[in-house]
PAZAPA-4460 file (N, C-alpha, C; in steps of 0.05 Angstrom, whole numbers, plus 32768, in hexadecimal, padded with zeros to 4 digits):
% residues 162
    n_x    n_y    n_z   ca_x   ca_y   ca_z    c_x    c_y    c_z   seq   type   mol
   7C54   7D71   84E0   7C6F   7D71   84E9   7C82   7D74   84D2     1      X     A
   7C9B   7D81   84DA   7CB3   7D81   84C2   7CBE   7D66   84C7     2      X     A
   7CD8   7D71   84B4   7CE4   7D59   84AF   7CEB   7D45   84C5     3      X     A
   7CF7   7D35   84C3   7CFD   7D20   84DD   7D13   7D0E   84D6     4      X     A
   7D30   7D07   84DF   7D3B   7CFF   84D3   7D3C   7CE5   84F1     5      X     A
   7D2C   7CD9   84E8   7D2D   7CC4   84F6   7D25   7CA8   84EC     6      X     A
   7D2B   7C92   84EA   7D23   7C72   84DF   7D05   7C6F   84E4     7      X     A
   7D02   7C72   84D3   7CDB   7C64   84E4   7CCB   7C80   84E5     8      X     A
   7CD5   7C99   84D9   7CC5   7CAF   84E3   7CBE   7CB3   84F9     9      X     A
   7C9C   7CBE   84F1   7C95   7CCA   8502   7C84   7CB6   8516    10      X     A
   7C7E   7C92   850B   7C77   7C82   851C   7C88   7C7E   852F    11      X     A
   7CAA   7C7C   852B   7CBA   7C78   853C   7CBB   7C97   8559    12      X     A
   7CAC   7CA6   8547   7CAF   7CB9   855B   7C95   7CBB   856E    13      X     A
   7C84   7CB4   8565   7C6D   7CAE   8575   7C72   7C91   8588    14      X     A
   7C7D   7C7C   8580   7C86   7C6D   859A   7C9C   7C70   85AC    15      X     A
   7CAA   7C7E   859C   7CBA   7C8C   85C1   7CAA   7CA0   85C9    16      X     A
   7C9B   7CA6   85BF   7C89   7CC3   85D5   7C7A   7CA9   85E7    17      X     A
   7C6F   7C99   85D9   7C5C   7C7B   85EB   7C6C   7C71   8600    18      X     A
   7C88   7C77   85FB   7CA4   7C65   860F   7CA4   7C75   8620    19      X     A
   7CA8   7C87   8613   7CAD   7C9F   8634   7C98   7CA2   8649    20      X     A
   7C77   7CA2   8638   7C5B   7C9A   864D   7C64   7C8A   8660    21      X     A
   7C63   7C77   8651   7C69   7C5B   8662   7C82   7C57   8675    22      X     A
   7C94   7C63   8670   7CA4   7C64   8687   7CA1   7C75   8696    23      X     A
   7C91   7C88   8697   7C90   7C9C   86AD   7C73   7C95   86C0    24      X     A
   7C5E   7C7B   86BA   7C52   7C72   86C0   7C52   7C5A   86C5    25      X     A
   7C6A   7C4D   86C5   7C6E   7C2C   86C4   7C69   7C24   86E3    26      X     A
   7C73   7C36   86F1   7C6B   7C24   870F   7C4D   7C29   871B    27      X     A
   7C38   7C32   870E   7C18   7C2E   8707   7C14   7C44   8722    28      X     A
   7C25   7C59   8720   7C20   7C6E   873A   7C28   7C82   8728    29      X     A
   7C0E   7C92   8726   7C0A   7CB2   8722   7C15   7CB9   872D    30      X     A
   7C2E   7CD6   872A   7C30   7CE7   8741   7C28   7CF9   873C    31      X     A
   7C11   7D02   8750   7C02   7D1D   874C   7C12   7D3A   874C    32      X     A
   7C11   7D51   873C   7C15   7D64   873F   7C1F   7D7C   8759    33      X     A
   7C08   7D6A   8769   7C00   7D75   8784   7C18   7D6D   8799    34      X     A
   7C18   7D4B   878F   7C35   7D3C   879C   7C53   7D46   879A    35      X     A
   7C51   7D51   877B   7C6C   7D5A   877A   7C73   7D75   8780    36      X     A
   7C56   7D88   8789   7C62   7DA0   8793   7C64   7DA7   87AD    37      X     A
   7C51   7D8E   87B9   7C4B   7D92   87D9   7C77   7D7F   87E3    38      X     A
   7C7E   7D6C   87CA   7C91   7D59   87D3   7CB0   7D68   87D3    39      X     A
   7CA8   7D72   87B1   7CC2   7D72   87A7   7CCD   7D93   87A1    40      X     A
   7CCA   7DA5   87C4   7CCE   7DC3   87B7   7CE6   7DCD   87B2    41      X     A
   7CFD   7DC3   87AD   7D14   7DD0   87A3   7D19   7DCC   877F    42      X     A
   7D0A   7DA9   8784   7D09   7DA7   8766   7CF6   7DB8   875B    43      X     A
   7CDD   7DC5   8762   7CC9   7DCC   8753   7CE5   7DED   8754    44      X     A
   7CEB   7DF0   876B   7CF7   7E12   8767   7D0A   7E10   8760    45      X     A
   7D1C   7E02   8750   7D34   7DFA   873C   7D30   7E08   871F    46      X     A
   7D10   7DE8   8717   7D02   7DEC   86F6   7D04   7E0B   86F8    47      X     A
   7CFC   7E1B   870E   7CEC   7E31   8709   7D01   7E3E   8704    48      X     A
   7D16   7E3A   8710   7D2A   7E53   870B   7D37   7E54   86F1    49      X     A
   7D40   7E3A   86F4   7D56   7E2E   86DB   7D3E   7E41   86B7    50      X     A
   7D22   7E36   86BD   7D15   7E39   86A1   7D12   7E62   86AD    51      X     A
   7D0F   7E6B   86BA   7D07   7E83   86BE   7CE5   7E85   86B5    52      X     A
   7CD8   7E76   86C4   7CBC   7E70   86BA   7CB1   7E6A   86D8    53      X     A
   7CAC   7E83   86EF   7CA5   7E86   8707   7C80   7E71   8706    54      X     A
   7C7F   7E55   870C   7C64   7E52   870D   7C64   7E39   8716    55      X     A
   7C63   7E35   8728   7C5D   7E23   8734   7C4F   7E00   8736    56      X     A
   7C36   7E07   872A   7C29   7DF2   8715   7C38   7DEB   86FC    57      X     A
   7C41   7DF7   86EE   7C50   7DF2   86D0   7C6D   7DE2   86DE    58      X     A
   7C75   7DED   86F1   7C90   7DDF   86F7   7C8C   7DC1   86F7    59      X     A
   7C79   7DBD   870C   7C6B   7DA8   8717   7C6E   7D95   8704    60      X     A
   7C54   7DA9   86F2   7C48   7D95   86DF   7C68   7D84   86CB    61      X     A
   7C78   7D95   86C1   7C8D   7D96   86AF   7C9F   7D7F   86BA    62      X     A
   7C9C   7D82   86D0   7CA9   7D66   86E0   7CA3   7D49   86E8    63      X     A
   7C85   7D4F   86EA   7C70   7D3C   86E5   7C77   7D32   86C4    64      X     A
   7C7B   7D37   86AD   7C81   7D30   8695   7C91   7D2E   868F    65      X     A
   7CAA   7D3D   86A1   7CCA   7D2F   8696   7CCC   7D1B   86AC    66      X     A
   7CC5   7D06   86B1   7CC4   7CF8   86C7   7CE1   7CF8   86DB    67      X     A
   7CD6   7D12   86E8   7CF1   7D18   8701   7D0A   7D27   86FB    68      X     A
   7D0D   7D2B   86D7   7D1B   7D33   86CC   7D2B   7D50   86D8    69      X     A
   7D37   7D58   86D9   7D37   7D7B   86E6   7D45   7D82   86CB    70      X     A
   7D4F   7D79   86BE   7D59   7D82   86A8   7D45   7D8B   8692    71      X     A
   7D39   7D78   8696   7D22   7D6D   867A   7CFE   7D7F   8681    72      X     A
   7CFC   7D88   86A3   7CF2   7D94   86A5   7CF8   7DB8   869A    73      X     A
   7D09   7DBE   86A2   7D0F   7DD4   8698   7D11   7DD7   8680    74      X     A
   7D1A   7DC4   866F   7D17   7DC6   8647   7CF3   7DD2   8644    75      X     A
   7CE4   7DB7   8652   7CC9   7DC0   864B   7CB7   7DDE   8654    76      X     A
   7CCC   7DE7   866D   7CC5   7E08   8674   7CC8   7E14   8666    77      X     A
   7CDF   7E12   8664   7CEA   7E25   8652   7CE4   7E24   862A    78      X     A
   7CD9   7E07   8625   7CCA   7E10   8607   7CB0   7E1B   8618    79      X     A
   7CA7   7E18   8627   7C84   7E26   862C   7C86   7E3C   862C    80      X     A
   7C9E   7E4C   863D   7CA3   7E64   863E   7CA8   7E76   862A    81      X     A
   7CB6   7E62   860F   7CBB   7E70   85F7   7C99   7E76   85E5    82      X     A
   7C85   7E68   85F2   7C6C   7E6A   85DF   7C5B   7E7D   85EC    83      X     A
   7C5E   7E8B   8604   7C49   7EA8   8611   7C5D   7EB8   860B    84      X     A
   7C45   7ECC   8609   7C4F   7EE7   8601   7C54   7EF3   861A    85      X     A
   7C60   7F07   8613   7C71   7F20   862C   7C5C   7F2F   862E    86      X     A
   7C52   7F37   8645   7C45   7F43   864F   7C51   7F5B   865D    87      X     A
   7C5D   7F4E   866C   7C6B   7F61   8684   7C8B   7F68   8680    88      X     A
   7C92   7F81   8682   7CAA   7F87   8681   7CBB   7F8A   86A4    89      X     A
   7CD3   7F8A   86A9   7CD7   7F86   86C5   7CE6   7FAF   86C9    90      X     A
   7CE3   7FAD   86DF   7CE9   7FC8   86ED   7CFC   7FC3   86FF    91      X     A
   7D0D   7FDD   8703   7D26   7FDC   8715   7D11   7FDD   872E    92      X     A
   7D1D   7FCB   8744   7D10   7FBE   875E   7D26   7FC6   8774    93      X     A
   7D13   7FD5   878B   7D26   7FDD   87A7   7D2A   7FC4   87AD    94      X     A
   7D3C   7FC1   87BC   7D47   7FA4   87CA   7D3A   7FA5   87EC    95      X     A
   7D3B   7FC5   87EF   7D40   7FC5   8816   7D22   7FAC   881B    96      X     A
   7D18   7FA8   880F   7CFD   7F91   881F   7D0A   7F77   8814    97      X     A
   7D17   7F71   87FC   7D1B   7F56   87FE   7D2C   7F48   881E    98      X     A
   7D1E   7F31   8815   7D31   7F1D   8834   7D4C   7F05   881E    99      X     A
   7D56   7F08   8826   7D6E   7EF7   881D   7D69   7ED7   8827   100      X     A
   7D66   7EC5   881C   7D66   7EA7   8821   7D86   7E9E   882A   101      X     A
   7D96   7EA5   8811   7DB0   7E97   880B   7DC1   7EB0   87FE   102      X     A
   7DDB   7EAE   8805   7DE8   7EBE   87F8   7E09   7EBB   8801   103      X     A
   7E17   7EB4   87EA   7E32   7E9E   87F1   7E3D   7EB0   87E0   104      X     A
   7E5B   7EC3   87EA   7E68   7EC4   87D6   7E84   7EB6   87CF   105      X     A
   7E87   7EAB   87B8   7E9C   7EA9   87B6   7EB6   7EB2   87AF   106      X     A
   7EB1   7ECA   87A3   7EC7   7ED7   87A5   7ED5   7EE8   87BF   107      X     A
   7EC6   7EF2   87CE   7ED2   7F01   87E1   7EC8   7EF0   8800   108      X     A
   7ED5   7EF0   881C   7ED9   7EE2   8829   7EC8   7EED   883B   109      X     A
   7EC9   7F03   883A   7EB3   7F15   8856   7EA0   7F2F   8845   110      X     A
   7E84   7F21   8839   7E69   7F3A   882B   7E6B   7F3E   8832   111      X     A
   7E60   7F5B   8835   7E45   7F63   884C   7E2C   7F51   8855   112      X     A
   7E23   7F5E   8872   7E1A   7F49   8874   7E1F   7F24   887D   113      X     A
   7E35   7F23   8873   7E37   7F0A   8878   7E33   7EF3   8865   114      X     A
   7E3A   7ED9   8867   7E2C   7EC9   8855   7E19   7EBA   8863   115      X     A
   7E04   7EAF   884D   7DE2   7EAD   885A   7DE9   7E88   8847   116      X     A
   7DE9   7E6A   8852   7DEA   7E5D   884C   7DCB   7E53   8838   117      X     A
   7DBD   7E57   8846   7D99   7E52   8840   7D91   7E33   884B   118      X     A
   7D81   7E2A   8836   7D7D   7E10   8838   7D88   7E06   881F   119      X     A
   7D94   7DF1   8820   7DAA   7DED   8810   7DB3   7DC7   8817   120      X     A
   7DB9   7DB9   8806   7DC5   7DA1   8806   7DE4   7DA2   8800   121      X     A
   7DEC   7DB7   87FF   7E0E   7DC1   8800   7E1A   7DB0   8815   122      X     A
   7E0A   7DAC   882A   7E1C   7DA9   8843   7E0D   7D91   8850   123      X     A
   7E05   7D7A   8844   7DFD   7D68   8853   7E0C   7D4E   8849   124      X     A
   7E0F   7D3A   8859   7E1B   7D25   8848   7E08   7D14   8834   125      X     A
   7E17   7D0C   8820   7E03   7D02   880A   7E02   7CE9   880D   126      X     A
   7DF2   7CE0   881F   7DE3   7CC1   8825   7DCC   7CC1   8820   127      X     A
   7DBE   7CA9   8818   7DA2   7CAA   881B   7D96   7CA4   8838   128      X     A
   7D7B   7CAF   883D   7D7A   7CB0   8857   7D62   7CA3   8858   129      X     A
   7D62   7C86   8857   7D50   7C6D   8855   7D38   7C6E   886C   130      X     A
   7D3B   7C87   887F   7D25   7C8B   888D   7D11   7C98   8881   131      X     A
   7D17   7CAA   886D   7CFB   7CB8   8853   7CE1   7CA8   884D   132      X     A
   7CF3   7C8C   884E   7CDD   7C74   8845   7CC3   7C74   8851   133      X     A
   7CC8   7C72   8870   7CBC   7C6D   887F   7CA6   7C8A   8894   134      X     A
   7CAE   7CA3   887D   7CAB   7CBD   8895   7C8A   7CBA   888D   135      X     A
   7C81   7CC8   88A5   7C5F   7CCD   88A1   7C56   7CE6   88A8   136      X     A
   7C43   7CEF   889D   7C3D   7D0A   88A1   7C43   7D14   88BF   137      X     A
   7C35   7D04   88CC   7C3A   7D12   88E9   7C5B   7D1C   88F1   138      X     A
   7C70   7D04   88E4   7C7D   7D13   88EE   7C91   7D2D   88DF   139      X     A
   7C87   7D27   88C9   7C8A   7D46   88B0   7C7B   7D5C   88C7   140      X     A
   7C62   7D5F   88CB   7C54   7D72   88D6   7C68   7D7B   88FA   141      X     A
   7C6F   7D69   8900   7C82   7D79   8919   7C9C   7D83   891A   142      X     A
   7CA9   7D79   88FF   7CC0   7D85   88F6   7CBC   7DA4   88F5   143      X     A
   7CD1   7DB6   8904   7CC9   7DD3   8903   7CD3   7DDD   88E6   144      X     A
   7CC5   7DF6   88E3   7CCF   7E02   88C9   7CE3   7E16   88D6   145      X     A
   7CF5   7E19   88B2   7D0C   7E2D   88C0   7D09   7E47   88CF   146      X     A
   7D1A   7E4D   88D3   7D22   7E60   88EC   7D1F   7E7C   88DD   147      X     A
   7D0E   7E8B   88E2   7D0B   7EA6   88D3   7D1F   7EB8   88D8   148      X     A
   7D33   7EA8   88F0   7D50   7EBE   88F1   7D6E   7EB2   88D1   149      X     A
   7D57   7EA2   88C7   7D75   7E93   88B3   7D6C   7EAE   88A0   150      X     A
   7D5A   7EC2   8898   7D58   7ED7   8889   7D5C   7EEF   8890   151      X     A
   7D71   7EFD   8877   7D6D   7F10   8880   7D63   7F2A   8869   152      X     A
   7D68   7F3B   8870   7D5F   7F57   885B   7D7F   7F4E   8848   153      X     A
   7D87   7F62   8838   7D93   7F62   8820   7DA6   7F7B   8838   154      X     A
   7DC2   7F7D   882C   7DD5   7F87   883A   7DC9   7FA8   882C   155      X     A
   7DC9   7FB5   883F   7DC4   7FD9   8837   7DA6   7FD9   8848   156      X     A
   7D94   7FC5   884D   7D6F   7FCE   8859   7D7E   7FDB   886E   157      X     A
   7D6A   7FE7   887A   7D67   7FF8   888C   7D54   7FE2   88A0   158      X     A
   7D4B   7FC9   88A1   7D44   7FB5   88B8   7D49   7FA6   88C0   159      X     A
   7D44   7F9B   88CF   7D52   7F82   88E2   7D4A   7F70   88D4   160      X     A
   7D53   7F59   88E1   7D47   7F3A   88D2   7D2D   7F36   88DC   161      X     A
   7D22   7F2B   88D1   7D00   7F32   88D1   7CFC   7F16   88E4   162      X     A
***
């Protein structure tokens, strides 16, 4: 390692790496990988965006080690991202097949198209909702998924909403 301008060196820097373990393990519950992508998908598709590092596992994982951090996950994408090499260069892309999730503008009052809200915490009240505690799979599993009319093509396709 280089220099370090810290009291205690590089011991002092090896026990806050030990502090940070330990607090991201203190309540003696692993959270698996698996947990935080099956739990937490806006956070895992946040890391991904914010770091520009499309992968799913690495998000996971990066969050799994910044314990919950969304900030602190994306630092660690984004140094991983600075250590692979470029492989792939990107190409100008037709739009007419993309489907639009969300699309808000704020500058003008009436797109084309329309505006597309998505799924979004924009518009809910910010309470905690002390029933989470208690949910169980079964009733996750009857909750419907969204409505394939909330998508649509990109303003100019030539198809309907799919």
């Amino acid at each position: 390692m280089g220099y370090v301008a810290v009291k205690g060196g590089q011991e002092a820097i090896a026990q806050s790496n030990l502090g940070l373990a330990y607090a991201r393990i203190k309540g003696g519950r692993v959270l698996d990988v698996k947990d935080i992508l099956a739990g937490m998908r806006p956070l895992v598709d946040q890391v991904m965006s914010e770091s520009s590092l499309y992968d799913e596992q690495l998000a996971a994982l990066a969050i799994k080690q910044a314990g919950g951090s969304m900030e602190e996950a994306v630092f660690l994408m984004r140094a991983h991202r600075s250590t692979l090499s470029r492989l792939y260069y990107t190409t100008t892309s037709s739009t007419k097949g993309m489907f639009v999730e969300r699309r808000i503008s704020a500058s003008f009052k009436d797109i084309p198209g329309g505006q597309l809200l998505g799924v979004a915490n924009d518009f809910t009240q910010r309470f905690l909702d002390f029933d989470l505690l208690t949910e169980s799979e079964e009733e996750v599993n009857r909750t419907t998924s969204p409505s394939a009319a909330s998508s649509s093509r990109l303003p100019g396709a030539n198809a309907c909403n799919r």
